[in-house]
N, C-alpha and C positions, 0 to 999 in steps of 0.2 A: 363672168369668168369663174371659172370652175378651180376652188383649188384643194389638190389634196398631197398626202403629206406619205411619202415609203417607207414600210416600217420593215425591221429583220427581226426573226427570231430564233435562235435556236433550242431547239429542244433537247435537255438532261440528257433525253434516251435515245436519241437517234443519231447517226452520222450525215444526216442532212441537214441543208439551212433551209427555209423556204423564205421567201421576201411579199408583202404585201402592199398593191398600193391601194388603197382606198378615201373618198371625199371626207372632209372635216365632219359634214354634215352628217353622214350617215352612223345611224342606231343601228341597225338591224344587221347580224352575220350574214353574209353571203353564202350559199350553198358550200364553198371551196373551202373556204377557211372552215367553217364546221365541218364538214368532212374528215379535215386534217386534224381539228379540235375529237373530235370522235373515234380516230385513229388510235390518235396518241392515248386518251383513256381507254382504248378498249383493250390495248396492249398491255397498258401498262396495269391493270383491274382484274385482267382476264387470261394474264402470261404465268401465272401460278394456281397451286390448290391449296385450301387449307382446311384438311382433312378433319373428319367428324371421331374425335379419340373420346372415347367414354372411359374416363381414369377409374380403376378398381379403386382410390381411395384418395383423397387431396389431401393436400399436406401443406399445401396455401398459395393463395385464392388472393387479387387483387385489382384493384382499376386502375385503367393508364388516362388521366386526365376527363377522365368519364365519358368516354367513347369506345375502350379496347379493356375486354377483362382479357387477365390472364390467370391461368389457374397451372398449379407443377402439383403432381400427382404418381402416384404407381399406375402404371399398364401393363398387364402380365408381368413381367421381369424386368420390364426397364422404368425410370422416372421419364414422363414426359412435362416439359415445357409446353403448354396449350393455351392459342389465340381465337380469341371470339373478337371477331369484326363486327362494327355494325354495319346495318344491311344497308345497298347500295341502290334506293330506289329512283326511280327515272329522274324525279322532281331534283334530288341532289345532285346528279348528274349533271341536267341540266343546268341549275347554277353552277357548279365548277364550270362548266364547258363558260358560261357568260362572265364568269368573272376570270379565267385564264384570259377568255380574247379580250376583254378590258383591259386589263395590262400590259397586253401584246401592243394592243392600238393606242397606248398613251405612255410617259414617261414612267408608271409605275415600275417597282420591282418583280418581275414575273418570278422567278427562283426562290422559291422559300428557304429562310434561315433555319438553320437546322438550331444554334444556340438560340434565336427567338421562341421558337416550336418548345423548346424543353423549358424554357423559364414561366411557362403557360400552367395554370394551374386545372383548364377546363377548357376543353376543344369541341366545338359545332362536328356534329357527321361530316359538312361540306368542308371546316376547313381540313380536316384531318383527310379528306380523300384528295386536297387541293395542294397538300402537304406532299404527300405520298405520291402524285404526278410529277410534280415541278422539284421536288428536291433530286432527283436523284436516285433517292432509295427503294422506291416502290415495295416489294414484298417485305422489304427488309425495316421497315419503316417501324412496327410495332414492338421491336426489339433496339432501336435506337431510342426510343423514345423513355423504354421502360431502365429507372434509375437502377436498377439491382443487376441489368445485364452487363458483364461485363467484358465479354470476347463474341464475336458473332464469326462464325463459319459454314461458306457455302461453297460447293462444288459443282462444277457441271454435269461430272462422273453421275455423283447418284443426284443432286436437283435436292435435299434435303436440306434444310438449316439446322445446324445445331449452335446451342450457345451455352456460353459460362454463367450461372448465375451464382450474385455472391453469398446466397444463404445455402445454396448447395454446391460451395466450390469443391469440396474434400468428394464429390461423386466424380468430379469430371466433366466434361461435354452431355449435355443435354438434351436429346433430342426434341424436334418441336414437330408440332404438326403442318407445318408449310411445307410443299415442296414448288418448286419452280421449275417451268420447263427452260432447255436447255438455251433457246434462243435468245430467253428470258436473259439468265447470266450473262453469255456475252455484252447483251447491253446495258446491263449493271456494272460491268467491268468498266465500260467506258464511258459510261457517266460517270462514277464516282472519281476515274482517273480526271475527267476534265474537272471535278470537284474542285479536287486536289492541286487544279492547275499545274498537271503532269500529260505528255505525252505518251502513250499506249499504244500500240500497232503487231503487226505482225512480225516486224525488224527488231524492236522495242519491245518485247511481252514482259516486262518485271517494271512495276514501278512499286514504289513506296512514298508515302505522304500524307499531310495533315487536312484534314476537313474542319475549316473553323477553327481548328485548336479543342476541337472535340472529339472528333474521332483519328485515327490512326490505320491508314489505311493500308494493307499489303494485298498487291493484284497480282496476278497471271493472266494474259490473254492466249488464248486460243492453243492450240497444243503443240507447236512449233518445239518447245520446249518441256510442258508438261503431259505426260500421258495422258494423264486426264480428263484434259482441257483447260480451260476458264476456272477460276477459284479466286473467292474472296475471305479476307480475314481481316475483320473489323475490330479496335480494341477501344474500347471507353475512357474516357477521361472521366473521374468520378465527379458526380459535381457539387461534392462535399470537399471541404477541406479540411482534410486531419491535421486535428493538435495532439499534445501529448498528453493531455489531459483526458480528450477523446480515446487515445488508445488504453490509457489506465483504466476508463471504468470500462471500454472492450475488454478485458484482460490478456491484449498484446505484450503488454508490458509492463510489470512492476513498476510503483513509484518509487522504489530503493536502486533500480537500473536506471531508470528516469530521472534521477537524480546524478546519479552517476555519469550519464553520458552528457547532462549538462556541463557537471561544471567538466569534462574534457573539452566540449566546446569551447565552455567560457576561456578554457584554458591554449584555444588556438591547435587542437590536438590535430592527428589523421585520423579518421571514423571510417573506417568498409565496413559496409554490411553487405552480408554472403547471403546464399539462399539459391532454393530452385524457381523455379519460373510460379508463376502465385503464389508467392508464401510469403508475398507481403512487405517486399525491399523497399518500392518506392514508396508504398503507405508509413513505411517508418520515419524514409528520408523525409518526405514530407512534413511528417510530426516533426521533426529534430528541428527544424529549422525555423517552425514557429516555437523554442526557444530565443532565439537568437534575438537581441533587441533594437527596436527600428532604426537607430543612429547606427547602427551597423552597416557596413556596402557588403552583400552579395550578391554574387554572380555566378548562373545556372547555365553549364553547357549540359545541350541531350539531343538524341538526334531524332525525337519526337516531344514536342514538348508536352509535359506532363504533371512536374511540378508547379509551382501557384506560391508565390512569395509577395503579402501585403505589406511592404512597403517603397516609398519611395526611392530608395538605397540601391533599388534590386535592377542589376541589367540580366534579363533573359535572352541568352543567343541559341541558334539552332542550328544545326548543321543541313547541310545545303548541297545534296549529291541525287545524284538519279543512277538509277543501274543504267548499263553500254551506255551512255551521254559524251560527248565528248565536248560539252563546256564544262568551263573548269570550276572545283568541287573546295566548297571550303569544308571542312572535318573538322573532327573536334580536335586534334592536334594544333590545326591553327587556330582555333576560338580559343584552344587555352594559351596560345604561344600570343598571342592577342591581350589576353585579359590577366596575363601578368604583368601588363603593364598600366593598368587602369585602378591601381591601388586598392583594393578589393580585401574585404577582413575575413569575407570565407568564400572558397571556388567551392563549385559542386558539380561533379562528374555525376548525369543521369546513370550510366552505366561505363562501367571503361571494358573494353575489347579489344584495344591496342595499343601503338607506340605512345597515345596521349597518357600512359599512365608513367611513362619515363617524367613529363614535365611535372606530374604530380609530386614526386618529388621534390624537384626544384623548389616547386612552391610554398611545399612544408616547410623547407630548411630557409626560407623568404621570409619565415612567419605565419603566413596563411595559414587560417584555419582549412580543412580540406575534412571533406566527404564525398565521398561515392559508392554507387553497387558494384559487383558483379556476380556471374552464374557463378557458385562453388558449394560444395557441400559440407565446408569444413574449416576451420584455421587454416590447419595447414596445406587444402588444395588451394586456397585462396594464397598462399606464399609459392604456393608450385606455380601455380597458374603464370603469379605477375611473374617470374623467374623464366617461365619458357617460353617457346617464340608465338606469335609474334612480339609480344611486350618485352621480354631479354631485360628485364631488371637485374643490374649486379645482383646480388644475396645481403652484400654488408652494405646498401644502402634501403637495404627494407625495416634497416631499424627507426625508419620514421616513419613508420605506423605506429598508432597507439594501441590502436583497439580495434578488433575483427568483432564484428556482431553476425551472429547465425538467427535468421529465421525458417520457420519452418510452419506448415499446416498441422498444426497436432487436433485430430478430430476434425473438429467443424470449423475449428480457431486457427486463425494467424498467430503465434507466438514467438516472442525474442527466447532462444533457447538455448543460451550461453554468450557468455562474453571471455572472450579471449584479446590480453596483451602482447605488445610486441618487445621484448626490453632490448637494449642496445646493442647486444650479440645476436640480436633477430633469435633470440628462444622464446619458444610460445610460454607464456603464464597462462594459465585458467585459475580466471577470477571465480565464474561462477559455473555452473551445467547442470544437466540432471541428478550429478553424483554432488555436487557442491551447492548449498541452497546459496539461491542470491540475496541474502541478507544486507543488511549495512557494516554487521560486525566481518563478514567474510569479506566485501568489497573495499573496508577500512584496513582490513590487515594485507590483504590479497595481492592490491594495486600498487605495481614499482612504478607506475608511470606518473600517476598523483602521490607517491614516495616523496618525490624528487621536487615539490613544492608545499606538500603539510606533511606535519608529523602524524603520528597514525593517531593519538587524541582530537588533534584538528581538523582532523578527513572525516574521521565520524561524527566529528561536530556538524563539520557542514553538510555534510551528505544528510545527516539527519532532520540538517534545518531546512533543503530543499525538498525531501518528501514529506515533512510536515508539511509542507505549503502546499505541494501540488495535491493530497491527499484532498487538503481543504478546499479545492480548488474544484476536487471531483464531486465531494459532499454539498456543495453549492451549485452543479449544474453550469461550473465555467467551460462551455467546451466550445463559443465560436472565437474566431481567431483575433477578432477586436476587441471582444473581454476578456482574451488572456494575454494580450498585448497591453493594455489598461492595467491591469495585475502585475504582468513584468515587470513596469516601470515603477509601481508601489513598491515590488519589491528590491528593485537596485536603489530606489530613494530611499528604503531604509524601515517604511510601514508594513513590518513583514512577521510573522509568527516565531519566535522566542524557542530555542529548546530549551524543557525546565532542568 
């Protein structure tokens, strides 16, 4: 008796399934299935260019796990982003084709993890081309891979990539030397939407969605809706975790602000930080929160998730909506209407856009420590902002803000670039700016909000005993988040650096 076993597969990039039956026994592909195997890489290998750019000068030069150099350079007038592949010879081929149908024909994982792929320190030509079929990403492959990218942007319109890298954010959009033809895109669109475990179609053309908890994916399908066509817009999760340690010797932030926006924390305050789109919000959030010490509960709404909280304490919820879907959508309005009830010592809004910034109040005047971002470029558009619709915040209940933090790209840098108070009549204080240096003496005398629990000898006391520390903290090379969590605890136990 003959027995053989039906296997399904389908493939990242196609809108087809195909089914196989074939005997236990048999080694050897069958003419069909290679075929199909053959297909699928030759589309996926051979549905782009990647253009021969000779840079008038480089400006830096790097390997992606030693198999893709990348070099960013001047070309005539613009900077390009440029990808050296390695070459794709019959023999490699060949193996991906026999190790894709191996996993086809047995209980393996055919789909490669995209977080596996990056915690890789050193990739085979095969697996990185084995990578590149079965994930999903194809063209796009050597820009997710690479740590310093940090937005990836493709169009059908013109078939080019461009991306954000973060040693040249302050230039803008990057140009690279890939382009993709146009057929390509569409079924990039809808692989990464099935990534996503999202629905995409002609009815459907807008999703948005997480890959792994790695990438952040926003799609268009086809031009029902966009002139254009097909467009994809990738944004990175970095996969670094910033402390604020880290960002002191960046020089994002003063240890005398750093200091300062602690003890607000410690002090259960409201923290916005304001800013434009890259200038570094959630890199701040992030830092602030490795403050916070582990016996502490916080909980992080955001409708992509992005922050990264190491302790057991932490509940992370996400929001849970599809563009036209007509199942029903939980929002951050109800994750925080939610998690005000789950006794929590700090809520954190990823970013607020709407009526979920009415409960943030609530929550302040609960107790709750509270942090969030949003888009503003100022103190006071950040007061306009929550005031007009949709958020409709009264005016006299915005005096439970503490503190408006601004950052901004100054040059190359991400920088905290003033700190503004909120006092009880909702009038802006400016603590610090570019006219006011952020000193300890200026932050000691400045702050009504820390007024209202030390005297101004006391505030400089301690403000000055927390940037001693964290200073000492940067002179010693503390910047992963288990040894400045270790640190923390030494210093609320008491083993802490002395002002003389």
């Amino acid at each position: 008796m003959k027995i053989s076993k039906r296997f399904s597969f389908r493939s990242p990039f196609s809108s087809f399934k195909f089914s196989l039956s074939i005997p236990y026994a048999r080694k050897n592909i069958d003419p069909t299935t290679s075929n199909i195997l053959n297909m699928l890489l030759e589309n996926q290998l051979k549905g782009y260019i990647i253009e021969n750019v000779s840079l008038d000068s480089i400006l830096y030069t790097y390997s992606l796990h030693n198999v893709v150099e990348i070099s960013v350079g001047e070309h005539g007038n613009e900077v390009f982003y440029v990808v050296k592949e390695p070459m794709y010879d019959k023999e490699v081929l060949a193996q991906v084709t026999r190790e894709l149908s191996s996993r086809v024909f047995s209980d393996e994982q055919v789909i490669s993890s995209i977080k596996t792929m990056l915690e890789k320190k050193e990739l085979k030509p095969t697996d990185y081309v084995y990578f590149k079929v079965t994930s999903g990403l194809g063209p796009l492959t050597p820009l997710v891979l690479d740590p310093h990218v940090e937005d990836i942007h493709l169009s059908k319109s013109s078939g080019r990539i461009y991306v954000v890298h973060n040693s040249f954010s302050w230039i803008g959009w990057l140009k690279t030397n890939i382009v993709v033809k146009p057929e390509l895109v569409d079924q990039l669109v809808l692989a990464l939407s099935r990534r996503a475990g999202k629905h995409i179609s002609l009815v459907q053309p807008l999703v948005e969605g997480s890959l792994e908890g790695v990438l952040r994916a926003s799609l268009v399908y086809s031009g029902s809706i966009a002139q254009l066509g097909s467009s994809i817009v990738l944004r990175k999760k970095s996969g670094a975790t910033h402390t604020i340690t880290k960002l002191i010797n960046e020089g994002t932030i003063s240890s005398a602000v750093a200091a300062y926006l602690w003890l607000v924390i410690e002090n259960k305050g409201w923290i916005v930080i304001a800013g434009h789109v890259g200038s570094g919000k959630t890199t701040l959030l992030q830092a602030l929160l490795s403050l916070i010490p582990r016996n502490k509960k916080i909980i992080t709404i955001e409708d992509s998730p992005e922050v990264y909280v190491q302790s057991e304490l932490w509940d992370s919820f996400v929001e849970n909506h599809e563009v036209f879907s007509r199942l029903p959508q939980v929002d951050a309005f109800a994750l925080l209407k939610f998690a005000l009830r789950r006794r929590a010592d700090y809520i954190v809004i990823g970013e607020v856009r709407g009526v979920e910034a009415r409960l943030l109040v609530q929550a302040s005047r609960l107790g709750h420590g509270v942090l969030n971002t949003i888009h503003a470029d100022g103190a006071q558009s950040v007061l306009e902002r929550l005031m007009a619709s949709p958020i409709s915040i009264p005016k006299n209940l915005l005096g439970n803000i503490w503190t408006i933090v601004l950052t901004e790209l100054v040059g190359k840098t991400r920088k905290v670039v003033s700190i503004t108070e909120v006092n009880s009549d909702v009038e802006l204080v400016e603590i610090c700016s570019s006219f006011v240096p952020c000193s300890l003496e200026n932050i000691a005398q400045r702050s009504v909000r820390l007024a209202k629990i030390y005297n101004s000898e006391e505030l400089y006391q301690e403000l000055a005993r927390r940037a001693i520390f964290l200073e000492k903290l940067v002179s010693e090379g503390v910047f992963a988040p288990e040894a400045l969590a270790r640190r923390l605890f030494e210093f609320y136990a008491g083993r802490h650096v002395e002002v003389e």
